[in-house]
N, C-alpha and C positions, 0 to 999 in steps of 0.2 A: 497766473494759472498754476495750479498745487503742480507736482510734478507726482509720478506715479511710476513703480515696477511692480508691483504686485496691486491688483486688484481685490478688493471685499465687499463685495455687493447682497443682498437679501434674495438671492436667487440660485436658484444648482448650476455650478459651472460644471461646464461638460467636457470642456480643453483645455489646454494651455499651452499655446505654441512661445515660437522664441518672442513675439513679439505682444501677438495678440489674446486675452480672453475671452469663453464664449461662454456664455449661459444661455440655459432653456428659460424662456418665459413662459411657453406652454406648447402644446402639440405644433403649434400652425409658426408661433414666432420665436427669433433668437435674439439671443445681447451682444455683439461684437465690440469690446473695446479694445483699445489699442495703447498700451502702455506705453511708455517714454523707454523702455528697454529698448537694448542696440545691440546686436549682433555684430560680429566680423568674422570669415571663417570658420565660420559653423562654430562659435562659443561667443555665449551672452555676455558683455558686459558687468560691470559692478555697476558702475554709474549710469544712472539716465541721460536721454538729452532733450533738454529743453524745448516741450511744446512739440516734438518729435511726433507721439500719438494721436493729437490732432492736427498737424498735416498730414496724417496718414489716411485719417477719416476724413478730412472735409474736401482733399484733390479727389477721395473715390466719391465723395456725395456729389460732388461738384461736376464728376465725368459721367455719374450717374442720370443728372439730370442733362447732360447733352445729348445722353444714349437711347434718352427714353423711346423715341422712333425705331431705333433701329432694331431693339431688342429686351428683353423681359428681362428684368432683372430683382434683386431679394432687396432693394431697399425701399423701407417703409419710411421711415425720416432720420435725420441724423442731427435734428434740432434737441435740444436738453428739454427745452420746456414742453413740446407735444410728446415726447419719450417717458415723461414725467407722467401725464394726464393719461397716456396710453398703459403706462405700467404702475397702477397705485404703489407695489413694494417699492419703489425707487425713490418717492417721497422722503428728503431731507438726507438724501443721495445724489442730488443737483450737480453740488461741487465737483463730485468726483467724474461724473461721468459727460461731465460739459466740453461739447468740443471732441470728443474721443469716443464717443459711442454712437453705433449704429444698429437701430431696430432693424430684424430683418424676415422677410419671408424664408419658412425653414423647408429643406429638400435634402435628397440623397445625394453627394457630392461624389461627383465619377472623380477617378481615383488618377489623371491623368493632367499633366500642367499642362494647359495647349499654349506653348511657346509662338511668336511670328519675330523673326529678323529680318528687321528693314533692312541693317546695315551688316559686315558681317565683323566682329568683334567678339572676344573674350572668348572659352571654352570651344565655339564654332570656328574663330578665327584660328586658334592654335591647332586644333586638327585639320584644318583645311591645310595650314602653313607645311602641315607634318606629312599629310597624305591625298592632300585635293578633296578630302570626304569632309560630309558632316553625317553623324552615328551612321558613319561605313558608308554610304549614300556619297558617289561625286557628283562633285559641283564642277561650274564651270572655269577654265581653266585664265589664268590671267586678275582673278583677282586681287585688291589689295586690300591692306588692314583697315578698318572703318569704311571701305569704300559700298555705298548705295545697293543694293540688291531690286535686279526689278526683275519679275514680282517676288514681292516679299517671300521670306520661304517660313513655309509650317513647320516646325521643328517641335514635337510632343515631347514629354520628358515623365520619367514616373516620377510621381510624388514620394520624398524619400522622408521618413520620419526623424529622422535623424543623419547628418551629413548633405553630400550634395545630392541633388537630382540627377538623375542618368538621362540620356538625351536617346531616343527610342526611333523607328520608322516608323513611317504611318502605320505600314503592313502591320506591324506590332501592334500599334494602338487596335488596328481593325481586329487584331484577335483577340483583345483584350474585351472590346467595346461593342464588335459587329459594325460593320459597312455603312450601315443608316446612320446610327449616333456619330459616328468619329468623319462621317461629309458633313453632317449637322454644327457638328462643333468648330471643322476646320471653315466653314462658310461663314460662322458668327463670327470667327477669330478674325477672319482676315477683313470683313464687315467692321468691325470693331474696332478693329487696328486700323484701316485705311480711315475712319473719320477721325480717329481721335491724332496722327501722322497732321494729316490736314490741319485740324484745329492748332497744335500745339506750335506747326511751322510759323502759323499768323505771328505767335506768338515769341518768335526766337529761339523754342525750343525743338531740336531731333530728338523723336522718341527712336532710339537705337534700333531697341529691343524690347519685346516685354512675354509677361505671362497670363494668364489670364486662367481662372476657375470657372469651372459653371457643375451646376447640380440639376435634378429634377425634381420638380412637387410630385405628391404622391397623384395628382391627377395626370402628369406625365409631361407638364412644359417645362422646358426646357429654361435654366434660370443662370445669367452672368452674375457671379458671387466674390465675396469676399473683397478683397483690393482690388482698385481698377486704376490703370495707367500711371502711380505712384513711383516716388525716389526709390524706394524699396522694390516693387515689382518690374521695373522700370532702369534702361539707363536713358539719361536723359541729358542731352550734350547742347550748350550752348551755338546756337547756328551762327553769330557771328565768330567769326577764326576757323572753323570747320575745315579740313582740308581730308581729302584721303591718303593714305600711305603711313599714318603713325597714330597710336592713342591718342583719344578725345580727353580733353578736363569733363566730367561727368556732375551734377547736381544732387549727389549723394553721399553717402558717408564717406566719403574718398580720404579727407582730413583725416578721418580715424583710421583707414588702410594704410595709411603713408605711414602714420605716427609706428603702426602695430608692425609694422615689415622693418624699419629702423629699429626697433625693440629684437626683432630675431634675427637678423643682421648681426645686430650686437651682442648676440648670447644672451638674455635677458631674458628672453621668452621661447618656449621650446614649442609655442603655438597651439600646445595644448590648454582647455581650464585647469586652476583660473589665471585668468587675464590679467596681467599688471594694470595697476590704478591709472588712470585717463587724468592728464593732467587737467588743470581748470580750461586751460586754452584751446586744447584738442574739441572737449566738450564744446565748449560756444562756439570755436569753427565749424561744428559736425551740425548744429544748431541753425548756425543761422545759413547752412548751406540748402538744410531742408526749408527752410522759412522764404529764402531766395528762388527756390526752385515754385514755392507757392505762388509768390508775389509774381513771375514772370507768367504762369501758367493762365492765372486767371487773373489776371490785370490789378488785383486790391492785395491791400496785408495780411494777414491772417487775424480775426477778430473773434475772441471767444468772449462769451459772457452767461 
């Protein structure tokens, strides 16, 4: 499988986030591919990793089709060859977009990550540690690190263009959103989150935490978009060893976080771009941690063709 950081396709791309490209196909549909680029830290990588942007796309195609019941969502296929026959400009554009692209139904994308924490860890864990809140909001008292949260807690967060997302109250999102949309959203979330919890524990995997997009068509339904339940959107912890009271090993780029914190440790990297070069090992560890994470989720390899 080609390996890819930049996309060039025969169509008007309309974004370019850290990871993903999006083009318009046309009023009703869009192109989401997902490139082998890797973030840490809010700064992009030089080097790709290996088959990276197709488990990006095929874990959401794949939670896609588990979700279909419960809720509406933007994808149309994420097969090469119906994406092909759906989009004639894409013809003898096969290779590139094999495995890593997903056709999607197009909407206005509300402007808010609807976060749920199963467990309670990272950013929420260290302010709880620090003040018993999560965004100024107390929690309840006696918690520990990684340790279960029941019921999960909705945690909205704004969508930051750049840097981290900031972690918001509901009341906020309601002012942002109005009362109807942001119970709408928090209902799907936690909807979404509780079967995909379910399904993944079959599996061996705690989904921690995650985030979750959704948008509207312009006829007014309500649409789960973008990544779903992914390494990326996603922390995602091995349930054998599982214990509460310290950090989980995670199914994500973790390999490249260890390698990039011993680089500013040692004066090397002042954590700013750009990023010191990724040795060949760090990449296949970061690789095959996403490819593991696939294999566990949905029982098979990863197979692109």
């Amino acid at each position: 499988m080609m390996l890819m950081t930049v996309s060039d396709l025969p169509l008007e791309r309309i974004a370019r986030g850290k990871v993903r490209d999006v083009y318009a196909v046309d009023a009703e549909r869009l192109l989401l591919v997902a490139t082998d680029r890797v973030s840490a830290y809010d700064v992009v990588m030089a080097e790709p990793i290996p088959q990276k942007g197709a488990v990006l796309t095929q874990v959401s195609a794949w939670w896609f089709r588990q979700l279909g019941d419960l809720v509406d969502h933007h994808m149309i296929s994420a097969d090469a060859d119906e994406i092909v026959a759906a989009v004639p400009a894409l013809k003898g554009h096969r290779a590139e977009i094999a495995g890593r692209a997903m056709l999607c139904r197009r909407g206005t994308v509300f402007p808010i990550e609807c976060v749920v924490r199963g467990y309670i860890t990272g950013s929420a864990w260290r302010e709880y540690a620090k003040t018993g809140t999560l965004a100024g909001e107390a929690l309840p008292q006696g918690l520990k690190e990684s340790g279960r949260l029941d019921p999960p807690i909705f945690s909205p967060a704004t969508k930051a263009e750049s840097g981290h997302d900031e972690n918001i109250t509901v009341a906020q999102m309601r002012t942002a959103l109005g009362a109807e949309v942001t119970a709408e959203l928090e209902r799907l979330t936690r909807l979404v989150y509780t079967r995909g919890r379910d399904v993944a524990l079959k599996q061996g995997i705690i989904i921690a935490d995650t985030k979750f997009e959704f948008g509207r068509t312009v006829d007014g339904k309500i649409l789960l978009i973008d990544e779903v339940m992914t390494p990326d959107s996603s922390r995602f912890w091995p349930l054998d060893g599982y214990a509460e009271g310290k950090p989980q090993p995670s199914f994500d780029k973790q390999p490249l976080r260890d390698w990039l914190d011993v680089e500013r440790h040692a004066g090397r990297w002042n954590g700013d771009a750009p990023a010191p070069r990724l040795p060949a090992e760090v990449v296949d560890a970061t690789s095959k941690r996403y490819l593991e994470a696939y294999r566990r989720l949905t029982g098979a390899e990863l197979s692109v063709s």
